[in-house]
C-alpha positions as CSV (number, residue, x, y, z in Angstrom):
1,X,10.4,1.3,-16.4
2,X,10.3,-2.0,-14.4
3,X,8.8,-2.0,-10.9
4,X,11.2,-3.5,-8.3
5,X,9.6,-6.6,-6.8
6,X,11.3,-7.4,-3.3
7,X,11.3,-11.0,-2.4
8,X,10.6,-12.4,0.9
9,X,14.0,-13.6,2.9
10,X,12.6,-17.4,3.5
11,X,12.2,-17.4,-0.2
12,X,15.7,-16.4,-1.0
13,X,16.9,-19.1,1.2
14,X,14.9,-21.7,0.4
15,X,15.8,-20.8,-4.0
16,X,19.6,-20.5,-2.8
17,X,19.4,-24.1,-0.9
18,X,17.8,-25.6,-4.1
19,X,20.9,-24.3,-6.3
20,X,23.9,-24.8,-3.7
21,X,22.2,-28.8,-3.7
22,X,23.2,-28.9,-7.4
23,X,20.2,-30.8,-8.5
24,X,19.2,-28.6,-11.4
25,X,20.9,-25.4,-12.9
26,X,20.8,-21.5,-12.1
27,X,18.7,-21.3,-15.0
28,X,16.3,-23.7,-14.7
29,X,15.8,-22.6,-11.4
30,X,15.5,-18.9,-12.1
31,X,12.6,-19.8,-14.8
32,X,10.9,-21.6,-12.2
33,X,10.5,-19.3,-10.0
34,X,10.1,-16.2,-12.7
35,X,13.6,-14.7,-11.3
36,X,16.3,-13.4,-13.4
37,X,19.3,-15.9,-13.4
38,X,22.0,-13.0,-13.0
39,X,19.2,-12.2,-9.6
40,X,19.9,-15.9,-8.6
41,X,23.4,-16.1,-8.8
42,X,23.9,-12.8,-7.1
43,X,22.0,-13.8,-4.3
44,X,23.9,-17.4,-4.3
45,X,27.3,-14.6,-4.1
46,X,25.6,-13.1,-1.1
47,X,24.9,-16.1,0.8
48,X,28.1,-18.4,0.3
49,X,30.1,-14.4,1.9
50,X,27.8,-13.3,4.4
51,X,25.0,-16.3,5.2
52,X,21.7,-15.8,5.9
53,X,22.5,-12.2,6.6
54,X,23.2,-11.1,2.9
55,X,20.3,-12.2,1.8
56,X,18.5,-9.7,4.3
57,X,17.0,-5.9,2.8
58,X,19.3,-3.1,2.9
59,X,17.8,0.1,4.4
60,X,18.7,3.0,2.0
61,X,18.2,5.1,4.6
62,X,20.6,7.8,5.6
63,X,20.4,10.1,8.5
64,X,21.0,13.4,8.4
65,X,24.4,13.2,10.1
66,X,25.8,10.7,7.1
67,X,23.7,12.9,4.3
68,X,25.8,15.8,4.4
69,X,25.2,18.5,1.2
């Protein structure tokens, strides 16, 4: 099983900058910086809805009021 490898937010914005400039492809951009393409063009998803702000961790979390058994 893969480890989950959590990438820093100014790197998320600066990848997603490079591909919404259109100077190279998803997939060249990916390889470059050893992340999955389908990673890539999620994150590009994120960012063109939400900004900045989908690109941010999401606490998994729950209180115990929300985790009800």
């Amino acid at each position: 099983m893969s480890r989950k490898i959590k990438h820093s937010l100014e790197l998320k914005i600066a990848i997603v900058k490079q591909v919404l400039e259109r100077s190279r492809s998803i997939k060249s951009i990916s390889e470059d910086h050893q992340i999955n393409h389908r990673l890539l063009e999620r994150w590009v998803q994120f960012y063109k809805r939400f900004g900045e702000a989908g690109l941010m961790p999401q606490s998994n979390k729950y209180s115990l009021e929300t985790k009800r058994y």
